[in-house]
C-alpha positions as CSV (number, residue, x, y, z in Angstrom):
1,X,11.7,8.0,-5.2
2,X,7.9,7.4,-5.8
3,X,8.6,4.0,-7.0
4,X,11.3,2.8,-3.7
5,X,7.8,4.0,-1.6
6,X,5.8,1.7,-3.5
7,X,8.2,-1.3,-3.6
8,X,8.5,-1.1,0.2
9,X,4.9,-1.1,1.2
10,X,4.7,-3.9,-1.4
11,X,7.3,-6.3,-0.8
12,X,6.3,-5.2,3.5
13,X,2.9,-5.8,3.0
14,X,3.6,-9.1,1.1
15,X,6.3,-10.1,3.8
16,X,3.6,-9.5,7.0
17,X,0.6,-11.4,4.8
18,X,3.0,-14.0,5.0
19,X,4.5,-13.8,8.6
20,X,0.7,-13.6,9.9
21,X,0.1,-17.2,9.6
22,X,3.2,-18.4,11.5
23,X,2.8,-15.7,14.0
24,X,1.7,-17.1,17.5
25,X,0.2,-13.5,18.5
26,X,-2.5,-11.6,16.5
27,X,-1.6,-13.2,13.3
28,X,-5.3,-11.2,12.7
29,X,-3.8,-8.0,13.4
30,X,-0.9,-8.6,11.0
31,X,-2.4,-10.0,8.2
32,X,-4.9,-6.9,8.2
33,X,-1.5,-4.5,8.4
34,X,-0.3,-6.5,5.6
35,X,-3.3,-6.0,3.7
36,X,-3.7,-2.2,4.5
37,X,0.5,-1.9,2.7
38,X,-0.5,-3.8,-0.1
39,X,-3.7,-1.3,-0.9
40,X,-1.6,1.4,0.1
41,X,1.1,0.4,-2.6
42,X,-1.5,0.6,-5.0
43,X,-3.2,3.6,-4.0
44,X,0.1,5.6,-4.2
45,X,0.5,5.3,-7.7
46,X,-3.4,6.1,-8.9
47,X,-3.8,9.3,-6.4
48,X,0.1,10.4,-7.8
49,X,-1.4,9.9,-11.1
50,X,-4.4,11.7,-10.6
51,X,-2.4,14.5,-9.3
52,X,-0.3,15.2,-12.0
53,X,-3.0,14.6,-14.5
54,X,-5.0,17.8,-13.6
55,X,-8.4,15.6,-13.0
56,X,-9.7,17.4,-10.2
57,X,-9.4,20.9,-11.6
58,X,-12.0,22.9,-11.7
59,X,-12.5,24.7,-14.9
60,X,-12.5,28.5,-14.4
């Protein structure tokens, strides 16, 4: 499941990176939506990671 999330924003934030610079309106706007999946694909996995990990537990 965890990784179909991170192959969409991925492969949708690759696609609109692309589309952005044949896109007659706000390719800006696009290309920074592309940009923002992309991160997000990569943040998924670290903050999953962390979570599972036990990192941010406090010690009792």
């Amino acid at each position: 499941m965890l990784f179909a999330l991170y192959a969409i924003l991925l492969l949708g934030g690759m696609y609109l990176v692309g589309v952005s610079f044949a896109s007659p309106t706000l390719p800006g706007l696009i290309f920074i939506a592309g940009v923002l999946c992309i991160s997000a694909a990569v943040a998924v996995p670290v903050t999953i990671q962390r979570r599972d990990s036990g990192v941010h537990r406090s010690r009792d």
